[in-house]
Backbone as CSV, one residue per row, in Angstrom:
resi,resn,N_x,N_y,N_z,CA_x,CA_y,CA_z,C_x,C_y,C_z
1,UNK,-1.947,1.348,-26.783,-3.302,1.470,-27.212,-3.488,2.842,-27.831
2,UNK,-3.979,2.837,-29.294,-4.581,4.220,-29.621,-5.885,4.540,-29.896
3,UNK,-6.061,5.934,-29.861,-7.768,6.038,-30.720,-8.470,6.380,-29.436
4,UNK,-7.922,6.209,-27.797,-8.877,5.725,-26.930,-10.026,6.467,-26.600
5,UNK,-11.388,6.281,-26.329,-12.368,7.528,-25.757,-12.410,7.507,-24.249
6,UNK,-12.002,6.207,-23.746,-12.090,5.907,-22.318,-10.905,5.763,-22.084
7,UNK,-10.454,5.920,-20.904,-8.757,4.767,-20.176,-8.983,4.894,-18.708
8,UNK,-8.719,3.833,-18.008,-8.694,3.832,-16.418,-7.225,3.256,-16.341
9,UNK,-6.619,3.541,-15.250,-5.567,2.536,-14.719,-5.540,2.322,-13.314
10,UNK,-5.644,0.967,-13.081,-6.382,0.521,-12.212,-5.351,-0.732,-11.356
11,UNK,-4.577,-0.697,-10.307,-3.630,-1.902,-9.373,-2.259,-2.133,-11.071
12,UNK,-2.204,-1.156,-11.691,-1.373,-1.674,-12.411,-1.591,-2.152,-13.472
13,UNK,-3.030,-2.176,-13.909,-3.643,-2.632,-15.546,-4.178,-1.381,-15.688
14,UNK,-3.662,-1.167,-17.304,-4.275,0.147,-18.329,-5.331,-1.000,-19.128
15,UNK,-6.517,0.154,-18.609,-7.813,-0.557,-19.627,-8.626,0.653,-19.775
16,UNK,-8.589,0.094,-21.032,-9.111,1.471,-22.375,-10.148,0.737,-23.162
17,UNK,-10.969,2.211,-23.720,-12.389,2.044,-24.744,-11.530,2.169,-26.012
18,UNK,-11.995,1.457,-27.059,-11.659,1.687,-28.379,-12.017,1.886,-29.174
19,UNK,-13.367,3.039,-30.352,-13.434,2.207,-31.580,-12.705,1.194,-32.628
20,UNK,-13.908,0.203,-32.790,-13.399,-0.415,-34.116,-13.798,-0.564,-35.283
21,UNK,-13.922,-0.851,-36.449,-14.925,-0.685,-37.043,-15.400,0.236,-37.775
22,UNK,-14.869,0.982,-37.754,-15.474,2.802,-38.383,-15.922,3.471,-37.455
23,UNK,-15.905,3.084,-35.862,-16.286,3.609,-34.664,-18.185,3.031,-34.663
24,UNK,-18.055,1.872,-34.866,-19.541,1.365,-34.915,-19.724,0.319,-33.698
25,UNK,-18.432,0.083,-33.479,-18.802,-0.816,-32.279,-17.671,-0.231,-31.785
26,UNK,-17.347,-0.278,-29.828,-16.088,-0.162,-29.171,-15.866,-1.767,-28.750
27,UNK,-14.403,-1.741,-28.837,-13.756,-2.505,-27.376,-13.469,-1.956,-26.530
28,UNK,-13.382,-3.095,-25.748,-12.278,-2.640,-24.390,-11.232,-3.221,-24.589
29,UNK,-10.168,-2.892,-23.995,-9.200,-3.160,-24.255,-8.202,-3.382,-22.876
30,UNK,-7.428,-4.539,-22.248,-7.010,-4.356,-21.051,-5.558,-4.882,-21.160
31,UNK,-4.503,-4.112,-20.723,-3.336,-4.591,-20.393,-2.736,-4.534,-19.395
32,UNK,-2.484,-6.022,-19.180,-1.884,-6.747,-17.813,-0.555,-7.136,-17.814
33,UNK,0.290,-7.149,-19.032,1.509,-7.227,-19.207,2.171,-6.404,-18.153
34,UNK,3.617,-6.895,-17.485,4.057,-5.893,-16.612,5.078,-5.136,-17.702
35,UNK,5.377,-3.745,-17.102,6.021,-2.844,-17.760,5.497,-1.869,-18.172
36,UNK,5.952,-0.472,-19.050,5.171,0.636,-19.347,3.891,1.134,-19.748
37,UNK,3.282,1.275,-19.789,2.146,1.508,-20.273,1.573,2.730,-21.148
38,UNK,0.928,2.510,-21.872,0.794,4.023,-22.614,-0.639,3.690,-23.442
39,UNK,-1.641,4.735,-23.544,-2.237,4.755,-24.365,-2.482,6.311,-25.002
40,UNK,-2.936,6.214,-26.250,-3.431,7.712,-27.072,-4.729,8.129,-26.924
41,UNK,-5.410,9.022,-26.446,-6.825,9.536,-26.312,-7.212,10.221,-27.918
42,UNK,-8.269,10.055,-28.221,-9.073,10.788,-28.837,-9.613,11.921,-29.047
43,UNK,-8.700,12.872,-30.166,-8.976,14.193,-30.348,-10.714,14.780,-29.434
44,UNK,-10.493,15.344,-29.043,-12.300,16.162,-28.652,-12.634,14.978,-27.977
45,UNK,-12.320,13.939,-27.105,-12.708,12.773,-26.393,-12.817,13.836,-24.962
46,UNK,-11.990,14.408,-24.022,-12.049,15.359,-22.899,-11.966,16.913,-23.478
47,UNK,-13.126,17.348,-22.447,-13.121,18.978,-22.586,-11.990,19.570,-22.089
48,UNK,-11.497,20.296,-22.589,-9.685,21.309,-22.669,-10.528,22.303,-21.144
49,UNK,-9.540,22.523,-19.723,-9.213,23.340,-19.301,-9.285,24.667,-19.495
50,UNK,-10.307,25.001,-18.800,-10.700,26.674,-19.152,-9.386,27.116,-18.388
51,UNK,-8.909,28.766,-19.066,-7.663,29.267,-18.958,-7.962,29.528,-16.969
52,UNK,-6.597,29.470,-16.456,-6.804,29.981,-15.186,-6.843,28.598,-14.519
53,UNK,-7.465,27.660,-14.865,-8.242,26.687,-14.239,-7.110,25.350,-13.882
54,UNK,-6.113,25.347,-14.751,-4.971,24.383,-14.888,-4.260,24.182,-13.930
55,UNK,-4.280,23.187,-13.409,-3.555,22.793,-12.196,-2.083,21.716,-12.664
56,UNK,-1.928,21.285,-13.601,-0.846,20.873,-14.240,0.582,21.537,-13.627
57,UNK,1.619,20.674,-13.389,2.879,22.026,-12.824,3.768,21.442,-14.145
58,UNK,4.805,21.833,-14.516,5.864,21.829,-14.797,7.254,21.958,-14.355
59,UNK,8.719,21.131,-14.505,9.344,20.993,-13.684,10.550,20.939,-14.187
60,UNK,11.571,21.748,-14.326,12.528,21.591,-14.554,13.621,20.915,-14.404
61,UNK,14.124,20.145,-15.040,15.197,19.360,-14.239,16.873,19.240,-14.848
62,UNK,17.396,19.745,-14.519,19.411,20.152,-14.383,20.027,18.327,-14.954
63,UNK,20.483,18.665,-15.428,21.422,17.669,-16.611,22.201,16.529,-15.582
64,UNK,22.627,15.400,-15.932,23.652,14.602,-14.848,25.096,15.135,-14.516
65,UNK,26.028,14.460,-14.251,27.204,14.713,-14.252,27.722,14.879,-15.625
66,UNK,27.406,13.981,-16.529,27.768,13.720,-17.608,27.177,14.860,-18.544
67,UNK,26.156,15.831,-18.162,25.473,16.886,-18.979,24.548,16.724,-19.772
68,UNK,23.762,15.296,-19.777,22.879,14.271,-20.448,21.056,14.675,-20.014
69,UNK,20.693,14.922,-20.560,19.054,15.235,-20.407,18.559,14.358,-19.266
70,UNK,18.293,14.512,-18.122,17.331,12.981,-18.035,16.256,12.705,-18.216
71,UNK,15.423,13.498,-19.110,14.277,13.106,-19.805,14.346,12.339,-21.137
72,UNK,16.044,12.695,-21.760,15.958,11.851,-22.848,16.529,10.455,-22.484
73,UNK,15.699,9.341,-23.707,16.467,8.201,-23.731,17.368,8.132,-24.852
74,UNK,18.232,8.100,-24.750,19.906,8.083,-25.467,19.594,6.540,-26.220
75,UNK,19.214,5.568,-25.779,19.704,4.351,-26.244,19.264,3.190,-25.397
76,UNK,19.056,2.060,-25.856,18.447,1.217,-25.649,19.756,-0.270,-25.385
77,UNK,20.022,-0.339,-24.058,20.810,-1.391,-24.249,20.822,-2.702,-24.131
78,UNK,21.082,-3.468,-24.947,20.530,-4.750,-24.831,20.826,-5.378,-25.853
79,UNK,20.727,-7.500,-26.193,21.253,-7.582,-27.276,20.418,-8.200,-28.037
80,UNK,20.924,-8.254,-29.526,19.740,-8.233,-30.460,19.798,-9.625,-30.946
81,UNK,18.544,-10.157,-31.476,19.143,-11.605,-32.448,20.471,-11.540,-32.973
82,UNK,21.275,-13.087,-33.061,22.632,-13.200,-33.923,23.632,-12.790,-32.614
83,UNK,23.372,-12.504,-31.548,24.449,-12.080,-30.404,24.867,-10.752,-31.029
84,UNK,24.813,-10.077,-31.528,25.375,-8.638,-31.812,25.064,-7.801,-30.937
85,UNK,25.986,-6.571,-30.474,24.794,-5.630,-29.699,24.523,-4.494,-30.225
């Protein structure tokens, strides 16, 4: 979901406000599909954290055995139409 002004996530459903329209009317918007979820907020939609005030942490995290990020995804495995992989 993008654009959003609203988002709750709620037992496992992301449900979000949307303009549509030229922002003349909203939806809502709800996903119940299982699996990741993601939506995009709306520039100037939440007021920014006065300095000092940020409770956010950050976290470093040390490579595998293999020396591989584990924040990155490398690759997607799985197979595609035609049996190829």
């Amino acid at each position: 979901m993008t654009d959003c002004v609203d988002v709750d996530f709620d037992g496992g459903v992301l449900k979000a406000k949307r303009p549509v329209f030229s922002g003349k009317v909203y939806a809502n918007v709800v996903s119940t599909k299982p699996g990741i979820k993601m939506a995009s907020i709306r520039p100037n939609v939440y007021p920014a954290a006065a300095k000092g005030r940020r409770r956010g942490k950050s976290r470093r995290r040390a490579p595998d055995r293999r020396g591989r990020d584990p924040g990155m995804v490398k690759g997607i495995e799985g197979r595609r139409r035609g049996g190829r992989t």
